[in-house]
C-alpha positions in Angstrom: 19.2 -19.9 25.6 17.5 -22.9 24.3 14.5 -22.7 21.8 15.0 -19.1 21.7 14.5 -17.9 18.0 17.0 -15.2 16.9 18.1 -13.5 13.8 21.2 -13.7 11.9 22.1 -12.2 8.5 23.6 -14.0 5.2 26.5 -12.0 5.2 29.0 -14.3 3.0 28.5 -15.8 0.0 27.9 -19.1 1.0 25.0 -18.1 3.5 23.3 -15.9 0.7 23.7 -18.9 -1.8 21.7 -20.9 0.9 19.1 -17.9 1.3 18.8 -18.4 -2.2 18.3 -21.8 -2.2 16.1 -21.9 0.2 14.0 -18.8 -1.4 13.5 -20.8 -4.7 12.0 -24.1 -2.5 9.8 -21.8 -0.9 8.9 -20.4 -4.3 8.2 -23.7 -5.6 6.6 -25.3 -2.6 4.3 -22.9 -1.3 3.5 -19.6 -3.8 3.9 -21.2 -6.9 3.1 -25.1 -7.1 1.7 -25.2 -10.3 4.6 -25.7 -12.8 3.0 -24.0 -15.4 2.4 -20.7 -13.4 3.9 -17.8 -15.1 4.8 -16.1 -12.7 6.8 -18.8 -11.1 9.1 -18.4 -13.7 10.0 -14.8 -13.4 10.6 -15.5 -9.6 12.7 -18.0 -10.2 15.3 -16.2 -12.8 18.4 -15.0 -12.7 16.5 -11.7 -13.6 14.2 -11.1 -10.4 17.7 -12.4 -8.8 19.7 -9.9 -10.1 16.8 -7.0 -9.4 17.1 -8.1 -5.9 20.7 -8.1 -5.6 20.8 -4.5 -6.4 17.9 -3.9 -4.4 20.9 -6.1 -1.6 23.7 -4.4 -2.5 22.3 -0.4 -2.2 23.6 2.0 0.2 20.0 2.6 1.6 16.7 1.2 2.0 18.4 -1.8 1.2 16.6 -5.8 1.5 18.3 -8.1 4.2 18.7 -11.8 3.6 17.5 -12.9 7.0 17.8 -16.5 8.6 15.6 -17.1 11.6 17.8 -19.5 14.3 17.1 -21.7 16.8 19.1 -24.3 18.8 22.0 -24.2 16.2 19.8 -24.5 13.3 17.9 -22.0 10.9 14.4 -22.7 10.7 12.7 -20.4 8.2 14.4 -16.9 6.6 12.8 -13.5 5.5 13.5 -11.0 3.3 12.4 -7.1 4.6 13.2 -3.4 3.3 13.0 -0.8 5.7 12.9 2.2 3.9 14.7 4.8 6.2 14.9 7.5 3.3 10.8 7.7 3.8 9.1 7.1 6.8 10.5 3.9 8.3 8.3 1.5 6.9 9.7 -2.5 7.2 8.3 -3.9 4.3 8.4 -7.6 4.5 8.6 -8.8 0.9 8.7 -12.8 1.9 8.5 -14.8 5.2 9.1 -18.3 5.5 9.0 -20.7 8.7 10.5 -24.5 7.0 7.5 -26.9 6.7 9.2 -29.5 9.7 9.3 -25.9 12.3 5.6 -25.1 11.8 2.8 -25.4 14.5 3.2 -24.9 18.2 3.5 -20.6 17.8 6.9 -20.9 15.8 5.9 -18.8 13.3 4.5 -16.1 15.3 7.4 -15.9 17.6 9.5 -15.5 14.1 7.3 -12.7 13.4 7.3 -11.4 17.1 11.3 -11.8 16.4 11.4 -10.0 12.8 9.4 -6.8 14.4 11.7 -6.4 17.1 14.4 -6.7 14.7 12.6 -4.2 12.6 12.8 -1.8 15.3 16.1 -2.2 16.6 16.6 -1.1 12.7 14.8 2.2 12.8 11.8 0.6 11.5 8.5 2.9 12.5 5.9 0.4 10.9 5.5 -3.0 9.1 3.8 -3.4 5.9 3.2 -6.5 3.5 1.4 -8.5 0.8 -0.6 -11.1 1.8 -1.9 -12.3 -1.7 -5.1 -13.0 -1.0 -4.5 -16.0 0.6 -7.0 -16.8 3.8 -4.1 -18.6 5.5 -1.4 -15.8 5.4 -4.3 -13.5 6.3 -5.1 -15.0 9.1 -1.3 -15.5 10.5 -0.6 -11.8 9.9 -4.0 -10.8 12.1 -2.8 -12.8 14.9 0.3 -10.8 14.9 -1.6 -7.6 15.2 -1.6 -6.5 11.3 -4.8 -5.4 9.6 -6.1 -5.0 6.1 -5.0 -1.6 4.4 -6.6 -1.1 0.7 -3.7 -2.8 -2.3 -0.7 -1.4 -3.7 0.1 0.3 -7.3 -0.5 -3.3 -8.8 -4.2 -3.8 -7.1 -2.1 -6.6 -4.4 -4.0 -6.2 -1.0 -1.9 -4.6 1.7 -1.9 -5.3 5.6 -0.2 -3.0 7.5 0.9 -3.1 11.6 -0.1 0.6 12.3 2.7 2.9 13.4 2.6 4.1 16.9 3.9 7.6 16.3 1.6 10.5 16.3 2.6 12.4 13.2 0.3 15.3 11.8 -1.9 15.0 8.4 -0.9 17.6 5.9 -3.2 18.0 2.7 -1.3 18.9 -1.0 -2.5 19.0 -4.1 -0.5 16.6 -6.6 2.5 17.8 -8.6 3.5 14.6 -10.1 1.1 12.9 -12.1 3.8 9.9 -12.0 4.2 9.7 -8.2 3.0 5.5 -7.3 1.3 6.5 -4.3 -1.3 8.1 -6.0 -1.7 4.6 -7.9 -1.7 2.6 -4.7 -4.9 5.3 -3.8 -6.5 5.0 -7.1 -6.2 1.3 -6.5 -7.4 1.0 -3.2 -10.5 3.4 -3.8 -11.3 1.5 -7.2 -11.2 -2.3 -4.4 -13.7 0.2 -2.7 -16.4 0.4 -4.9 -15.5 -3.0 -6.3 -13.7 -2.2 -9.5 -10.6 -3.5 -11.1 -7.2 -2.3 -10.4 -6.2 0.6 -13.2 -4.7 -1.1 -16.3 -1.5 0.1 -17.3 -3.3 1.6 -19.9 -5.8 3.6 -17.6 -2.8 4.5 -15.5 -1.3 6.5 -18.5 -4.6 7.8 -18.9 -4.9 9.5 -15.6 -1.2 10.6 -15.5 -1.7 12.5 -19.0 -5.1 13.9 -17.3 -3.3 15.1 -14.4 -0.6 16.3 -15.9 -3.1 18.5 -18.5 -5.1 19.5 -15.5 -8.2 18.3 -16.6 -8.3 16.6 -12.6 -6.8 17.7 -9.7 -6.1 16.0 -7.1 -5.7 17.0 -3.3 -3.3 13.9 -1.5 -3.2 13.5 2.9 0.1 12.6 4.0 1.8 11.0 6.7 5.1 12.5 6.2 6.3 10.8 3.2 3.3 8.1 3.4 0.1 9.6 1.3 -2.6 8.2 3.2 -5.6 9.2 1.2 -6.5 11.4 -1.3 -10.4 12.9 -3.2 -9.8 14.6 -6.6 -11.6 17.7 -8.4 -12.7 17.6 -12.1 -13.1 20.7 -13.4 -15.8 21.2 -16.4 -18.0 24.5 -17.9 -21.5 24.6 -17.4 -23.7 26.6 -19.7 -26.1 27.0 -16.6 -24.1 29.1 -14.3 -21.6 29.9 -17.5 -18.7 29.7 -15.7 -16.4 26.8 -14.9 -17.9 24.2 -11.9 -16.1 20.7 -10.5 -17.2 17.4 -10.1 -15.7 16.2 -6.4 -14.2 12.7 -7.2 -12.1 9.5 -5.9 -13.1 10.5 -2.4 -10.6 7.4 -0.5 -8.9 7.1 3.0 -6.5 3.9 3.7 -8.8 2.1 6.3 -5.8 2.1 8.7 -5.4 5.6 8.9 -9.7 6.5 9.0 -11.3 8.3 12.2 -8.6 10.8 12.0 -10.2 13.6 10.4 -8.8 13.4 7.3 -11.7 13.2 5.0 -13.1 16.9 6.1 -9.3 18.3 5.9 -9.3 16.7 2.1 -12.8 18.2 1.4 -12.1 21.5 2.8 -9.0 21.6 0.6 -11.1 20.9 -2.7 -13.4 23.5 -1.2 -11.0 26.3 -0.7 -9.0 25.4 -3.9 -12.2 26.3 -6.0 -12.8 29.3 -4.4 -9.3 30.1 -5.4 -10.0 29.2 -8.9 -13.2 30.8 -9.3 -15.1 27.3 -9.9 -18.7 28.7 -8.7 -19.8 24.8 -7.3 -18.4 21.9 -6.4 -20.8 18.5 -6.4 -20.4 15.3 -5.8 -21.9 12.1 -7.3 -22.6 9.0 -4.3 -24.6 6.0 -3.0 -27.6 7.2 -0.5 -25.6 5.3 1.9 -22.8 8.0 1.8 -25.0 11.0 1.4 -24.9 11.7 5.4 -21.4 11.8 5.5 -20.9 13.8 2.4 -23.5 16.4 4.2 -21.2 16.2 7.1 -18.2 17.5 4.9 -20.1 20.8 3.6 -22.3 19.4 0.4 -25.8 19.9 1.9 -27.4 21.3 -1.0 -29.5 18.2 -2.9 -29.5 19.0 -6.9 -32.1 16.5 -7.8 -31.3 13.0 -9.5 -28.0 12.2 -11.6 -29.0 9.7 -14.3 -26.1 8.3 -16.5 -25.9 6.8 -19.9 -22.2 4.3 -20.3 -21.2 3.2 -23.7 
């Protein structure tokens, strides 16, 4: 039919030599203009080439070098992982609509094309980078995406919801290593307008969690953890007994409304009862001091002060 846009795969050698070619102008041309941009040189190595080829070649949750089509020509590619092992999330790690096909809705009928391809291929959801770029985030809006917290490098996320009703279940943490619980840590710390955890922080927390010095309580989505809140536990000489300090209280904004935030509070709750922690308090803005009273801390204990070195 003519102008329809379709999909095809690079499935020979010479179609993914042409992906790749057509990857590196894309690189150059649009993400990373400046010559002198580090990161443009990783992305263009045989290095991130060869990372991807395995990430190509692997018997699941494998990329796809994808050529968008239309009236015997390709006009723009993408490059998505649908992770089938997990929860059937497409994530679409580049998109690209060639500078002489943009304008007149090409780009969003490539991206209305790419989700039903998505689909077709046991995808549940879509989720991507947008790089802070005004531009890209307003595209992926328009195709019904919205913003969703960062990933386990502090990137911000959008995310096209899935459909599915799926329950919450509530755990607590058994691997201090797992990179959800960095994309959390990031998203929360975006929250309160802090910097993403360092690499160095990050081995920080893990060696806390892992010595049980915090605890924390994650809400999943199946495989996806969709929020998390975190108990640190300390002795107090007034009650002379151990007592928490209720902590890193975040909900991905996609996934908020759903009751999640009183099934992670009740967790912590109960989880110190368990333990024999006599109180469990929280630290917050006045602004979040009605919701916290919704989720069972009513009692007020005065004024914190704080003294940071």
């Amino acid at each position: 039919m003519e102008n329809q846009i379709t999909v095809r795969e690079a499935v020979t050698e010479n179609d993914a030599a042409l992906f790749w070619e057509q990857l590196h102008f894309y690189y150059k041309r649009d993400i990373f203009p400046d010559p002198e941009d580090e990161e443009r040189e990783y992305f263009l190595s045989d290095e991130y080439r060869t990372t991807m080829q395995k990430i190509h070649h692997r018997p699941q949750d494998r990329c796809h070098y994808l050529f968008f089509h239309r009236n015997g020509q390709d006009i723009g590619f993408v490059l998505p992982v649908i992770y089938t092992s997990e929860d059937g999330k497409c994530f679409v790690m580049e998109y690209c609509v060639y500078p002489e096909y943009r304008g007149n809705g090409t780009g969003k009928e490539c991206a209305r094309v790419l989700l039903d391809w998505a689909k077709g291929n046991g995808a549940l959801y879509a989720e991507l980078n947008y790089g802070s770029d005004d531009r890209r985030l307003r595209f992926w809006k328009s195709a019904g995406f919205i913003e969703n917290g960062v990933d386990e490098w502090g990137e911000p996320l959008m995310i096209l919801p899935p459909r599915d009703e799926i329950p919450f279940n509530v755990e607590i943490l058994s691997d201090p290593t797992d990179w959800q619980l960095l994309k959390l840590e990031n998203g929360f710390k975006k929250d309160i307008g802090e910097e993403a955890l360092s690499e160095e922080k990050q081995k920080q927390l893990q060696k806390a969690v892992k010595e049980g010095r915090i605890t924390f309580f994650v809400a999943r989505r199946g495989y996806r953890a969709v929020g998390m809140c975190s108990v640190a536990r300390c002795y107090s000489t007034f009650s002379c007994s151990d007592t928490g300090v209720y902590e890193d209280f975040y909900i991905e904004p996609a996934f908020r409304g759903r009751g999640i935030a009183r099934k992670l509070a009740q967790a912590a709750q109960t989880w110190c009862r368990d333990k024999g922690i006599s109180s469990l308090t929280v630290c917050c803005a006045p602004c979040d001091e009605k919701m916290y009273q919704a989720l069972g801390f009513d009692i007020c204990l005065g004024t914190t002060f704080a003294h940071i070195e």
